[in-house]
LUMLOVEX-787877 format. One record per atom (N, C-alpha, C): x, z, y. Coordinates in steps of 0.1 Angstrom, whole numbers, plus 5000, padded with zeros to 4 digits. Example, Ala and Ser with C-alpha at 12.3 -4.5 7.8 and 13.67 -1.06 7.14 Angstrom:
% residues 2
513250784943512350784955513250784967512850714978513750714989512950795000
//
This chain:
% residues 660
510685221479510785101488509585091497508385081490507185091497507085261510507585291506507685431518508485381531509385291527510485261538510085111545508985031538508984891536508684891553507384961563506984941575508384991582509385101583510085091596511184951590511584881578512084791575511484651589509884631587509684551594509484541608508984691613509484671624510784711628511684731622512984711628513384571629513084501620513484381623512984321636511784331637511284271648512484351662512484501658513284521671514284501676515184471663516684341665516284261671515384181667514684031674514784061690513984151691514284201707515084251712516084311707517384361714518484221714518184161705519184051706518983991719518583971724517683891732518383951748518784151749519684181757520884091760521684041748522683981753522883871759523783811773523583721778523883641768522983491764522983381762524783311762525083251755526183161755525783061771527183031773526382881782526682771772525882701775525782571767526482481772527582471779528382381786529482501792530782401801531682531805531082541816530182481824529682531830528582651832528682731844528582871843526682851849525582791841524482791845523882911847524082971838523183101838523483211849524483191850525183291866524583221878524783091876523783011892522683091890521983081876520283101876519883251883521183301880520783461889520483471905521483381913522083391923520483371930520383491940518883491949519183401960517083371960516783311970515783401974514983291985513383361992512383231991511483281983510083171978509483261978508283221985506383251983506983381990507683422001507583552002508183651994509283611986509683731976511483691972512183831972513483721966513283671949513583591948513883571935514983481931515183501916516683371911516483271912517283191912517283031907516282991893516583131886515983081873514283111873513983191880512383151881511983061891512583001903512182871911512382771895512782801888513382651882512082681870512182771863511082781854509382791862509182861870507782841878507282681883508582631887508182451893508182391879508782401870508682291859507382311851506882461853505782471842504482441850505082421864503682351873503982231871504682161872505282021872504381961854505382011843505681991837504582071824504282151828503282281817504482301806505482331805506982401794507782481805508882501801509782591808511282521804510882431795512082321788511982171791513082101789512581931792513381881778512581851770512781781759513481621760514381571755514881421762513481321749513781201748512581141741512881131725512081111722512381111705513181021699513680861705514080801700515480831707515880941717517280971719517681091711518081101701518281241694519781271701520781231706522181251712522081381726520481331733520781411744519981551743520581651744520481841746518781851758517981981747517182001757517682121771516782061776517582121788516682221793517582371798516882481805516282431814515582531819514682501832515882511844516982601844517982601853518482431848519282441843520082291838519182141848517782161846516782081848516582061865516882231870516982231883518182141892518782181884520382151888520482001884520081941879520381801877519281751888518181781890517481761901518081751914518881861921519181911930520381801933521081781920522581741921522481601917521781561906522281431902520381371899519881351911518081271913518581151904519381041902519080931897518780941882519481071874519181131860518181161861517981261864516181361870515481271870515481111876514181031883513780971867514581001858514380921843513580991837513381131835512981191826511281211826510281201816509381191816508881351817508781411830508381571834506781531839506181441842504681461846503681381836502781501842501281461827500981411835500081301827498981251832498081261821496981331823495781381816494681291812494281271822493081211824492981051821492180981811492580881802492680761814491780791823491580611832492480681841492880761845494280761856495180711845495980751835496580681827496580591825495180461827495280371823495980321835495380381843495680351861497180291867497580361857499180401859500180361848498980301833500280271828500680351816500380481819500880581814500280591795500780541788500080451775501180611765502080671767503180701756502980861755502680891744502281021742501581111748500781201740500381271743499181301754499981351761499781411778499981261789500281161783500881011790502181071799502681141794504181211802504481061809505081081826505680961829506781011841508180971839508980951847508980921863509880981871509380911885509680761884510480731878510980561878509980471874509080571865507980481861506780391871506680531878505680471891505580331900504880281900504580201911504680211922505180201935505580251943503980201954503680091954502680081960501380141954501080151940499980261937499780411936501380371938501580571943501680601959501580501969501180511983499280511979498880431973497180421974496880571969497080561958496980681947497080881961498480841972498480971974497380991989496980851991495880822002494880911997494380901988493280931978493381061976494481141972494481221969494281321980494581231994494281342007492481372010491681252004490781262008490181381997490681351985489981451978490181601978491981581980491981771994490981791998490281762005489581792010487781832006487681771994486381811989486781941980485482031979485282171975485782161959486282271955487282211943486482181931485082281930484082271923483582121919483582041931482981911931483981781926485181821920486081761915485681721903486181521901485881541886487181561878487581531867488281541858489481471866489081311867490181201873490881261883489681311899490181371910491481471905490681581897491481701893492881661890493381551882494881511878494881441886494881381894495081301905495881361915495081461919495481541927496681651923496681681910498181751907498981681904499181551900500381431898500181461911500081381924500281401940501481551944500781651941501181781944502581811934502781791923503381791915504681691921504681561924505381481931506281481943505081551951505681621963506881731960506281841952507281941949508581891944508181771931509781731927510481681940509781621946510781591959511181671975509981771968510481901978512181971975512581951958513382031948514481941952514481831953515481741952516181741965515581781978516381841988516581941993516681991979517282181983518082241983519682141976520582201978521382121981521281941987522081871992521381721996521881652001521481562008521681421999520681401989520781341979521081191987520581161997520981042002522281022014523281152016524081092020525180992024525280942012525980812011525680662020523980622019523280522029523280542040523480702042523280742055525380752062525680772055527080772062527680622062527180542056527280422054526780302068525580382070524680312081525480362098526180492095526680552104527680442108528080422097529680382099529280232109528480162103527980052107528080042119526880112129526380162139527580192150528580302147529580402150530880332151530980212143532180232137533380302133534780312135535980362134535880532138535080532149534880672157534280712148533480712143532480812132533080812120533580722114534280702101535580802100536180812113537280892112537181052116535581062113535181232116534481252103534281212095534081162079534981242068534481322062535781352047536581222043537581292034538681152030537381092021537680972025537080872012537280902002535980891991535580901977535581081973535281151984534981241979533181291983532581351979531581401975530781351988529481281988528881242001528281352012527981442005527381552012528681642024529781642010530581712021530981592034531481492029531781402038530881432050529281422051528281432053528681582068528881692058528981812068530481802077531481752070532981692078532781592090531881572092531481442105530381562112529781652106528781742116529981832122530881902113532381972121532281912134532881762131533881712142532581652151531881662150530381562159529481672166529981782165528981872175529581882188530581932189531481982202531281862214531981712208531581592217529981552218529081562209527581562210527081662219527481782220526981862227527181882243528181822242528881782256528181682261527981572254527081462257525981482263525681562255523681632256523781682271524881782277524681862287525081742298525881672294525681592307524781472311523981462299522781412301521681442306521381572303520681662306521081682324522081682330523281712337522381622350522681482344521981322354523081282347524581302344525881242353525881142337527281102343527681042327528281032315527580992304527881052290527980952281528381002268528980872258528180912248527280732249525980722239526180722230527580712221527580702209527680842206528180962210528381072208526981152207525981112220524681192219523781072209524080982205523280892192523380952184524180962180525181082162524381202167524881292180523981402180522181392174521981312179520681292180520081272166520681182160520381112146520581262135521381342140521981452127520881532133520281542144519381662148518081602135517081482143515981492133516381432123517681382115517581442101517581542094518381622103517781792099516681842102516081822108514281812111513781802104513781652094513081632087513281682071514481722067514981822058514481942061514381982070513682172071512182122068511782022068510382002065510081992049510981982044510681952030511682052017512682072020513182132011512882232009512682311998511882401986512482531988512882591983513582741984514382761994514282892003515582912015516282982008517482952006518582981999519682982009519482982025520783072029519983152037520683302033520583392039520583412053520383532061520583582073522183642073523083632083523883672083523883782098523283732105522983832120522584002118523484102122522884232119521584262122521284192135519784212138518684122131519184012125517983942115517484032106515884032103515384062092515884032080516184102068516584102054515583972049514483922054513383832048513883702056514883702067514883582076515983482072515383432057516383342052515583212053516283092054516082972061516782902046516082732047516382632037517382572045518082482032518982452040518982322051517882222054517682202066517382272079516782372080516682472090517882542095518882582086520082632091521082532094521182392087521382292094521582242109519882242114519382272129519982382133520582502130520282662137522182582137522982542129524082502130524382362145523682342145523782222159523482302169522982442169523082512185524282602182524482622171525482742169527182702168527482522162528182502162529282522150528782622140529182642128528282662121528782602111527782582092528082732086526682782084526682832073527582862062528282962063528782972045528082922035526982992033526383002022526282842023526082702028525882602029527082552023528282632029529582562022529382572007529482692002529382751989528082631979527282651987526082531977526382371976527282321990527882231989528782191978529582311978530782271966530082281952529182361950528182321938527982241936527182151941526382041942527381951937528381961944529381871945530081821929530781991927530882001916530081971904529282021905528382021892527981851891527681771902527581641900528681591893530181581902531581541894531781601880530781711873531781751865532781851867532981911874533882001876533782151875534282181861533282301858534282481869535182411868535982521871535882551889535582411889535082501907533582491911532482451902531782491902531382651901531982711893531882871886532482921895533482871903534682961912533382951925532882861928532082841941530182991936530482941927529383051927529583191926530783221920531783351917531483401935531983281941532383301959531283351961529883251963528683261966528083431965528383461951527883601942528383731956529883691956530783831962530383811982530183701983530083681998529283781999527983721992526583841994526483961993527184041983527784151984528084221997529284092000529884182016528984142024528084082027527084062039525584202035525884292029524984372021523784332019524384182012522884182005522884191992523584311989523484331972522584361964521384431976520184471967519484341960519084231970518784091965519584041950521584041955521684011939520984051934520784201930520284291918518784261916518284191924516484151920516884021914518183901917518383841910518583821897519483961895519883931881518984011875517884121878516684211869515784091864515384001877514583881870515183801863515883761861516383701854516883711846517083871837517083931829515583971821514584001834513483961826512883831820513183741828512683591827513483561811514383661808514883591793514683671787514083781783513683861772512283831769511783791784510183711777508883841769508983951780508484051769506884011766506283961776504783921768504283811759505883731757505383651749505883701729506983811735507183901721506484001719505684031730504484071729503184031713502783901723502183821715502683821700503783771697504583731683503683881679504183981682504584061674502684121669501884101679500484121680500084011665499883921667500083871656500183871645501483881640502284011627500784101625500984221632500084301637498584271628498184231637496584131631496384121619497684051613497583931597497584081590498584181597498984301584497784391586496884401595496084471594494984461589494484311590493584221578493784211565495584231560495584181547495484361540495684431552494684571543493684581540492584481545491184531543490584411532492184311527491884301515492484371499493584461498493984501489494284691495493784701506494084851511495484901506496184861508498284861506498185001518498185101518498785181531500085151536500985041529502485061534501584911548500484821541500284701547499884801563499384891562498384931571499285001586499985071575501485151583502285051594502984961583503184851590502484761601501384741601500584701610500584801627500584901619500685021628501685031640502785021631504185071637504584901643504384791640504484711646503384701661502284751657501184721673501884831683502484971677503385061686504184971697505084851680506784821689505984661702504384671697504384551701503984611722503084721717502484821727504084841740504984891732505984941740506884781748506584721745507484591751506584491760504584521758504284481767504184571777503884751774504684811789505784821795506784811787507884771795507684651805506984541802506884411811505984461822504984541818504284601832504784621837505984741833506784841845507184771851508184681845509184571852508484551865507484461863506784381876506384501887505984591880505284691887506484751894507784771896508784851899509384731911509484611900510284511906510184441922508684461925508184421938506984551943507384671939506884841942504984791945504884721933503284721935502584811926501584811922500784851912500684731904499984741889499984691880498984541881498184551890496784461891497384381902497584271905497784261916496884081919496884021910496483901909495983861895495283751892494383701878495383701869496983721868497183721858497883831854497883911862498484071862497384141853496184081859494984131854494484101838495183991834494983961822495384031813497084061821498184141813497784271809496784331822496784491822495284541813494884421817493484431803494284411788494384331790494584391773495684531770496584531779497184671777496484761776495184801781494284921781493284901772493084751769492484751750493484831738494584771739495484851728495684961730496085071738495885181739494885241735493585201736492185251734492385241717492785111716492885081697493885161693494885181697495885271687495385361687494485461697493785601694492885601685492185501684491285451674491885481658493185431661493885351645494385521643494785611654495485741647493985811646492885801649491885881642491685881629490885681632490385631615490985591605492085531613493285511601492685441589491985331596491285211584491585061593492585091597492884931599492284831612491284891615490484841622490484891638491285001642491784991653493284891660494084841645495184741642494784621652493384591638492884451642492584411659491884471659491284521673491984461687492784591686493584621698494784471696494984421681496484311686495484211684494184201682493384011687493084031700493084141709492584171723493684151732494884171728496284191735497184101732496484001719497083871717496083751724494983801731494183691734494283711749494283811757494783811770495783771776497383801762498283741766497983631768497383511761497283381759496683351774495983411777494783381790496083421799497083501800497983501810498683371810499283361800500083291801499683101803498283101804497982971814497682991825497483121830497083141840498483141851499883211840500883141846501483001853500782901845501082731846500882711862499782791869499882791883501182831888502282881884503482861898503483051896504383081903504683221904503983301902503883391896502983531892503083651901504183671903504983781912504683751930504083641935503883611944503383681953503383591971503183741979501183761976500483911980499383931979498683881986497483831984495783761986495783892000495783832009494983972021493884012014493284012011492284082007492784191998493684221993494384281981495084361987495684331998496884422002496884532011496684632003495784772005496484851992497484891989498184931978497685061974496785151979496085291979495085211967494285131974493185081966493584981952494884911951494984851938495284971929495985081935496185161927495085231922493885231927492785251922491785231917490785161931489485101928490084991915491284881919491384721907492184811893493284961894493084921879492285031873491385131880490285171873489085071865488985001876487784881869488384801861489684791859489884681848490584761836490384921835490684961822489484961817488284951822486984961821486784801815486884731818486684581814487484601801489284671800489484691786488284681774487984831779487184961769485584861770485184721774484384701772484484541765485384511767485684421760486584451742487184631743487284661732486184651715485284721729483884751719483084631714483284551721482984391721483784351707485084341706485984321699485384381685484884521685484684591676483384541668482484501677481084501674481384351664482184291669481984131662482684211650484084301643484384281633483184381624482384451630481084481624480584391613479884291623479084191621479384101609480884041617481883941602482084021590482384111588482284191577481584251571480384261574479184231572478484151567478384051575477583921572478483841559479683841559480683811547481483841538481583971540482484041528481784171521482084191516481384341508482184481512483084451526483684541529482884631537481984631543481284721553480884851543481384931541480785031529479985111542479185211539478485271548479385351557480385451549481485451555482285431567482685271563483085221576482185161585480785171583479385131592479285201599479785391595479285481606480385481614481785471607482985441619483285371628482785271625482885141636481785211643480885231644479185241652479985401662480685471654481285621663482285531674483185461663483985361673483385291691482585241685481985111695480785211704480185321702479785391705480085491717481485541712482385631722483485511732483685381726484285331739483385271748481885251748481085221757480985321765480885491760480885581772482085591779482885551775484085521781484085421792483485271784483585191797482985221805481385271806480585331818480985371823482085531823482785581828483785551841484585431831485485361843484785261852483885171845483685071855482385171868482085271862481185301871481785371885483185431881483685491892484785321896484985251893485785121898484885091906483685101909482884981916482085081927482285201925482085241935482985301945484585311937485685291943485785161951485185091948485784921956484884931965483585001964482285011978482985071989484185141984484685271997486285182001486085081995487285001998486984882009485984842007485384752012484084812024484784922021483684962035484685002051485785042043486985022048487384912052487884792047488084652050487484602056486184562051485284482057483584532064483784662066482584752075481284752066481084722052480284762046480484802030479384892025479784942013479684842007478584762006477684631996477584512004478284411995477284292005477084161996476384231981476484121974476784001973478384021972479483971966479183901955479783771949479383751934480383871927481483891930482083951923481484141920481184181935480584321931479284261926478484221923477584181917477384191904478884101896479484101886479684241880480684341890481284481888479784571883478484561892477284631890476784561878477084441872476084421860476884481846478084471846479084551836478184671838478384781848477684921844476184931841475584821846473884831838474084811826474984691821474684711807475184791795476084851801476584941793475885081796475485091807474485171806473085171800472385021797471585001791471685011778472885011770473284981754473485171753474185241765473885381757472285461758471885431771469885421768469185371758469685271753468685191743468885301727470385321727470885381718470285541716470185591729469785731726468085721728467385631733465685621731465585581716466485501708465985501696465485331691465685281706465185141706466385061700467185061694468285001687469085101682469585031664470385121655471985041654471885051647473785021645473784841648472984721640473284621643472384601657471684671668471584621677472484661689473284781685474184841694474684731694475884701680476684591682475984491687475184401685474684301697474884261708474284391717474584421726476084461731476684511723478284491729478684401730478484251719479084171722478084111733477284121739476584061746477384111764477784241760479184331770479884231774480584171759481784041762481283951772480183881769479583781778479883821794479183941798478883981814480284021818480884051809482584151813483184001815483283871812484383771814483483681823482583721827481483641842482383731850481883881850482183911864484183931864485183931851486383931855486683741858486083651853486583521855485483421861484183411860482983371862482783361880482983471883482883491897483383401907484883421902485783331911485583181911485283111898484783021895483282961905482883041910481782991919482282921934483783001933484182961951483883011961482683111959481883161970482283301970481783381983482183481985484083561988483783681990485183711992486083761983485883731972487083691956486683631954486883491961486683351956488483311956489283361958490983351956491383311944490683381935490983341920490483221912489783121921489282951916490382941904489782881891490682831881490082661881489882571882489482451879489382421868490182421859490482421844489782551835489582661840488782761829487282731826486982671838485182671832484782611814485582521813485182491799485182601787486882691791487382801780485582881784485782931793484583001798483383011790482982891789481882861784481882871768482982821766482882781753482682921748484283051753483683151751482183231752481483181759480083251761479083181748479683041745478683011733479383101721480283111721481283201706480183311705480083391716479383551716477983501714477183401719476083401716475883361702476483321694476483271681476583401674477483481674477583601668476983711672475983741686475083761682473683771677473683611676472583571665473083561650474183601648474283661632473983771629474183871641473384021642472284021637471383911639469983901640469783861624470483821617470283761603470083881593468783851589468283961580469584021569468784161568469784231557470284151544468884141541468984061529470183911526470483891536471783761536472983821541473083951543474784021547474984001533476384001532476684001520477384191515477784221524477684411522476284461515475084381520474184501519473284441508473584311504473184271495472184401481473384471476473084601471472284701479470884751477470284831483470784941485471784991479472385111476473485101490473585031495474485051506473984941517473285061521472384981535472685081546472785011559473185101571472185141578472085211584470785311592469885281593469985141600468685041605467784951597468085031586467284941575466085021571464885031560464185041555463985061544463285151533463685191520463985051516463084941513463484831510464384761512465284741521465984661529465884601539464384641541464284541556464784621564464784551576465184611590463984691595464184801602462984871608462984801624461784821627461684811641462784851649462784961653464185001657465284881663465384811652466984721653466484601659465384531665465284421667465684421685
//
């Protein structure tokens, strides 16, 4: 049993992930998950429904779910599609739900915002006149340097931004206020407009496009004979006029262009929201398909109507097809096939596992514990490159492309470095390693995601695809391999300083370990940064121009070049190497995250507002641990026993010179 116990466990895990292939049930007869495929064009890129809907809510919202409140247990949490779609289709529901934080304790008080947590608050909640002061405010603070923001500003200003978006969302697939507005027509218009109007009591929006039908041909006629001198009928060019800048003011605001180009000569990228094609329909005189098709959604899915809801999307799916834009479906449905297997967050899980099994060997040394550890950091290895490829294939970039690509592909090149580790020494400690390195990057991605799309279009400064494929992921396999040894040096130290596991043994393994991936990092980061000098001499006409960021890039190779100097002069033994690697950690998360954080210079793109605290906090972690380095022999609890003292000691147990 113990011979078979490790592929037992990770098979299970790999059910876990194959299940995960199959499409999802819908949770209603309605057909959501087919909407969530159907492509748009955001930030520059096609994508589904289901990452506009999951990217806005986790900016909106920080989840990818909308939980209803605790005292309603009757009502279903709702997907980030579901969430979209009630937004788009039914705002008076949407305006109830509590989707915005409010963080910051005196804006909360500001506002009211007294009920859990995060002070989650509803749009209905708001005040409508302190949400005019409130967005006065937040224009002025636009405008200060982001650095100079305090806490208050900071959430201030993303409730504002966050607000805007929800109501960028709410007019993206129909004209949520139809009804006032056909209503006011009628007033205005009378009989004549009312009788260019859909039959009464059906859906406002179509009604809405049934009066643009019949209201362009006489509008436009109007227009030219006004234009003309001669004479024309006001009520005809009024209605023109009135449907023009409300469509104006709709192409100003609505969120995703979700109708297509239909013209052979348009660009594949020249897709328009649906106010814009709206306007492009008042010169052209015909609406949009694709507008019909989202109309009768909207329509449907508001009434309830599951079966022409599905049949209108079914339409929508095959139109696109015949207008060849099938390659777009197919980036719909791959993301959105990715977007539900979630490989870096089964990543994580499985790193995890990983970790605990690789620790609970180096308390009872079980080889089936160790195996298992093993073969799960493999299954965990192969599903976060799968997620690389994906992105990397899915938009023909390289792996690096932005701060959170970069997070992803660092830790990817820590576990690699650790699984070679783990098939050398085969003590567990390449396990550990490699899944706290590739479980802690994922984590750093995945807030780094909470900003809005990941896959987005590229920083000019970046978009040079010769050079991502080089100079950015040479230097950041290098940040790996130096944040590995980092990694390494601290389990030195803790095991060490606390357990009686360091046998000399594993003192000289770890020290070969942490030893050979420093020549390693020097290696990479030295040729990364002199790669980026020939990149940047290219771009911007010089090799150097002390950059914080190349600044950053040059202090990584001194010090690791200083730790294998120190090492071969003799000036430091095993507990100062490690020291100094974890001191690696410190300079390696300045110049990958530190830098941007300043604002200045030209990778200043990557500003986080919210990391400086993680930042820091991590810089006191490493300085703490390496002042346990410094804690005499005599209180490790390994070396306690004289008989098992590591290099850097002294017949006695003291430390020699050497190590300080």
């Amino acid at each position: 049993m113990k011979k078979w116990l490790p592929w037992i466990v990770t098979g299970g895990f790999a059910v876990w992930l194959l299940s995960t292939l199959r499409p999802p049930p819908e949770a209603t007869d309605f057909h959501v998950n087919e909407f969530g495929r159907l492509p748009v064009l955001l930030n520059g890129r096609i994508q589904p429904f289901d990452s506009v809907a999951r990217n806005t809510l986790l900016s909106i919202h920080g989840t990818q779910t909308v939980r209803p409140p605790k005292e309603d247990s009757s009502k279903k949490v709702l997907s980030a599609t579901e969430w979209l779609l009630e937004v788009m289709t039914k705002p008076e529901d949407a305006d109830r739900r509590k989707i915005f934080r409010v963080e910051n304790i005196d804006l909360r008080n500001l506002l009211g915002a007294r009920e859990g947590r995060l002070g989650q608050m509803a749009l209905t909640d708001f005040d409508e006149e302190k949400l005019m002061k409130l967005e006065t405010d937040a224009q002025k603070i636009a405008e200060k340097a982001a650095q100079q923001r305090t806490g208050y500003e900071r959430d201030l200003l993303h409730l504002v931004e966050s607000l805007m978006l929800y109501h960028r969302v709410k007019s993206s697939l129909r004209l949520s206020d139809s009804a006032p507005f056909l209503a006011s027509i009628g007033k205005q218009l009378g009989e004549k407009a009312v009788s260019r109007m859909g039959a009464e009591g059906s859906d406002p929006f179509l009604r809405e496009l049934e009066l643009f039908r019949k209201s362009f041909a006489p509008g436009f006629e109007a227009l030219r004979q006004y234009e003309a001198g001669g004479e024309y009928n006001k009520e005809d060019l009024g209605l023109f006029s009135t449907l023009f800048h409300r469509y104006q003011s709709l192409a100003n605001r609505a969120y995703p262009l979700i109708v297509p180009p239909v013209h052979p000569d348009h660009s594949r990228d020249a897709w328009s929201n649906i106010g814009t094609s709206l306007m492009e329909s008042l010169r052209s005189g015909e609406i949009h398909p694709a507008i019909n098709h989202f109309a009768v959604m909207a329509s449907a899915y508001r009434d309830g109507r599951a079966a022409d809801f599905n049949r209108a999307v079914a339409e929508h799916k095959q139109w696109l097809a015949s207008q060849g834009l099938g390659l777009e479906v197919k980036k719909g449905w791959e993301e959105a096939l990715f977007n539900r297997l979630e490989p870096f967050y089964k990543s994580q899980v499985i790193y995890v596992v990983a970790l605990l099994l690789g620790c609970a060997f180096w308390l009872n040394f079980s080889e089936p514990m160790r195996r298992s550890g093993y073969l799960l950091l493999w299954l965990a290895f192969i599903i976060h490159t799968g997620g690389l490829l994906f992105r990397m294939f899915h938009e023909g970039r390289p792996p690096v492309t932005n701060l959170y690509s970069s997070a992803v592909f660092v830790g990817w090149g820590a576990v690699v470095l650790g699984i070679f580790l783990e098939r050398i020494f085969r003590d567990g400690i390449g396990i550990v390693t490699a899944s706290s390195v590739g479980f802690i990057t994922l984590i750093i991605a995945h807030h780094l995601s909470l900003g809005g799309d990941t896959m987005q279009m590229l920083q000019a400064v970046l978009d040079t695809n010769i050079w991502l494929a080089t100079h950015v992921v040479i230097i950041n396999i290098g940040y790996s391999a130096t944040f590995l040894a980092g990694a390494l040096a601290i389990i030195f130290i803790v095991r060490g300083l606390f357990t009686r596991s360091l046998t000399p043994h594993v003192s000289k393994g770890l020290t070969r370990m942490v030893y050979g991936t420093i020549c390693f990092a020097t290696l990479f980061t030295f040729v990364g940064t002199i790669l980026g000098g020939i990149w940047a001499d290219q771009s911007w006409g010089r090799f150097w121009g002390w950059d914080p960021k190349e600044n950053g890039a040059l202090l990584i190779v001194l010090v690791n070049a200083l730790i294998l100097h120190a090492r071969w002069g003799g000036m430091i033994r095993e507990r100062g190497l490690m020291a100094l690697s974890v001191f690696g950690n410190i300079v390696t998360v300045w110049s990958w995250f530190g830098t941007n954080m300043l604002g200045v210079g030209l990778h200043s793109y990557g500003f986080m507002e919210k990391g400086f605290k993680w930042l820091l906090a991590f810089v006191i972690s490493q300085v703490i641990v390496m002042a346990l380095a410094m804690v005499p022999l005599s209180y490790w609890a390994s070396f306690r026993n004289t008989k098992n003292l590591p290099e850097d000691s002294g017949p006695t147990g003291q430390p020699v010179a050497a190590s300080a």
